[in-house]
Structure formats: C-alpha cells, structure tokens
N, C-alpha and C positions, 0 to 999 in steps of 0.2 A: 387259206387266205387267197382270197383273186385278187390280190394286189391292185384292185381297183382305185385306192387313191394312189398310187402309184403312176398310171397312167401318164398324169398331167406332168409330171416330171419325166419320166423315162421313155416316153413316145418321141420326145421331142431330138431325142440324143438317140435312135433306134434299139430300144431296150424296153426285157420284160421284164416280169417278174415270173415265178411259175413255183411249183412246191418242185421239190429239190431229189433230183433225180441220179445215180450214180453216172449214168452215160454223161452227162453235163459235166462229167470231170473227166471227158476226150478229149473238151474244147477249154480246156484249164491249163493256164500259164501261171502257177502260182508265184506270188510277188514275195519274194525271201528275202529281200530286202525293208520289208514292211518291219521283220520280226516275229510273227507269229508264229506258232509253234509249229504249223508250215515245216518254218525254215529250221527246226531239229530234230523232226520227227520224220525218217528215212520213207517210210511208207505214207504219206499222208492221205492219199486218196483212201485208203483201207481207213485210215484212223476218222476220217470225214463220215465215208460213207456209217461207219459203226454208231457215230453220234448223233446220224439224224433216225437212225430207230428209234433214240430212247428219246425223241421229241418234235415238235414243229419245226421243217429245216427249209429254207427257199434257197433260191437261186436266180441271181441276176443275170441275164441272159442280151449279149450284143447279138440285134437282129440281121440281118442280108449275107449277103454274097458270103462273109468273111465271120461267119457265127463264130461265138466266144461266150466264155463264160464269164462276167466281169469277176462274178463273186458269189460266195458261199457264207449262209447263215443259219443257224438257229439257235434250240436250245434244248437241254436237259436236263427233267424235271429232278430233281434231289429227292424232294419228298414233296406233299402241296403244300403249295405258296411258293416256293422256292424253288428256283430253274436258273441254272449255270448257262450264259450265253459264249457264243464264238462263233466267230467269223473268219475266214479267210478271201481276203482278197485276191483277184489276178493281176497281173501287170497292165491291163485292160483299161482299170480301175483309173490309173494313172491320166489318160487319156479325158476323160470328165469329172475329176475330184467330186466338184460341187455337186454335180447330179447324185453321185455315189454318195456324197456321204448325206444327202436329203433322205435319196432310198435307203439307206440304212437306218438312218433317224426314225423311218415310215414303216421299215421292219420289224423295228426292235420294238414301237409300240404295239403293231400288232402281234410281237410274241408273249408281250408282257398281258394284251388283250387276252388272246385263246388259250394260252399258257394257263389263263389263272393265274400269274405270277404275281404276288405283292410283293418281293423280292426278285432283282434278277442280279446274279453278279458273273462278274468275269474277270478274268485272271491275266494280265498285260505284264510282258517285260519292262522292268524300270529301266534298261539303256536302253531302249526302243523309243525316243523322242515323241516320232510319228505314230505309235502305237499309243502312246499316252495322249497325244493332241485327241487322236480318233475318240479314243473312251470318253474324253470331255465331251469330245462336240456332240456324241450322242448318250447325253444328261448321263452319261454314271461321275461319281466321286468316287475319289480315295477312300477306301476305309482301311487299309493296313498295308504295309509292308513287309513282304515274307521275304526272309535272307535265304537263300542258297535254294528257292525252292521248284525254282525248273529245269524240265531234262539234263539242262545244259549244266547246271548246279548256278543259274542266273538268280539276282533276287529277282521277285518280282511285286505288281502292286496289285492287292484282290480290290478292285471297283463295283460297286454298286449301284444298281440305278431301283427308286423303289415305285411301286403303281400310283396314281395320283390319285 
C-alpha cells in the first residue's frame, strides 16, 4: 500500500504511512493503557514483528525533528478470505485521535482490499472501554464474547468487520 489516500489526512498533522518495518519499533512508545495486548505480552516488539510476516503490516509514522511511531497495523491471513487484524497503538496516537483513527479506518480498508479479506476479525479486551470504542469506529461489530480468553485469562469480544 502507498498509503496514498492517506496523504490528505496525515500530511497535515506531520505523518506517513509506509509498509511496516521492525526498526519502527526504536521509535515506539507503546500506549498500555489502550489495553491491547501490548500491555500483557512482555516481549511485544518480537510478537509484532512475527505477525507482520504472516501478512500486510503498515506503520504510522510521526515526521521531523522528534520521529515516532504513532502506530502499528496489520493482518494475518487465517486461511483465504479470512485475515485476523491488530493493531497497536503508541502513546503518540493520543496527541491527534481523530487523524488516527481516520488513518486507521483508511488502513483497515486497504488490508481488507490486498488482503483479499471478505472477512476481517480481531480480538479486543471487553474491560478495555477505549478498545471497544476503537473496533466500532472502524466498522467491526460484535460477533461473540469469549470468557477467560486472554493471556491475562480476560474475557474478550472477537469483532468483525466484513468486505463490502
């Protein structure tokens, strides 16, 4: 993806997009406070870097002086049609919400695009408020409730978002 619609949005706030590179996580302040699984999974840059092998993975990038990584995206094909997404945010993120969460809305289509995905789903803690906000505002729904099912033995909710 060259994040070409991207542009109009994240030029404006000093930010790229670029396909998703490990050294991008020099300049990563991960936001544990978001809830994502991030914040239980001791090594996360190892567990990041390992899930953008097995798929399309970008990376939002703060431009100038003071480079940063806003945020980390992609996804993992299951089998075709079917690609599990994730995302982690930086504390960065914070700093422009609304940009971010455009650029992510603008990512997630184009992973659902190159993906091939007619199905994309992802896995959000149910006490993570702002984790749950996030999955709505970029078109997934609830499809179930899984009790005791992360690291942490947290329920959590598998969201769905499907190709138009």
């Amino acid at each position: 993806m060259e994040c070409t619609k991207l542009k109009g949005i994240l030029s404006a706030k000093s930010m790229i997009c670029v396909p998703f590179s490990p050294w991008h996580l020099n300049f990563f302040d991960l936001d544990v406070a978001s809830g994502g699984l991030g914040s239980v999974i001791a090594d996360y840059t190892t567990y990041i870097t390992m899930q953008s092998q097995f798929g399309p993975a970008y990376s939002v990038l703060k431009t100038g002086d003071d480079m940063a990584t806003v945020g980390v995206f992609g996804a993992v094909q299951l089998w075709p049609g079917v690609g599990e997404a994730w995302a982690m945010p930086g504390t960065i993120a914070r700093e422009n919400p609304v940009s971010f969460v455009r650029a992510s809305r603008l990512i997630l289509d184009e992973l659902v695009k190159i993906g091939r995905f007619r199905r994309l789903q992802a896995y959000v803690n149910a006490s993570h408020i702002s984790s749950v906000q996030f999955a709505k505002v970029c078109y997934f729904v609830p499809e179930a409730r899984l009790a005791q099912f992360g690291p942490e033995g947290a329920d959590y909710f598998l969201f769905v978002r499907f190709k138009e």
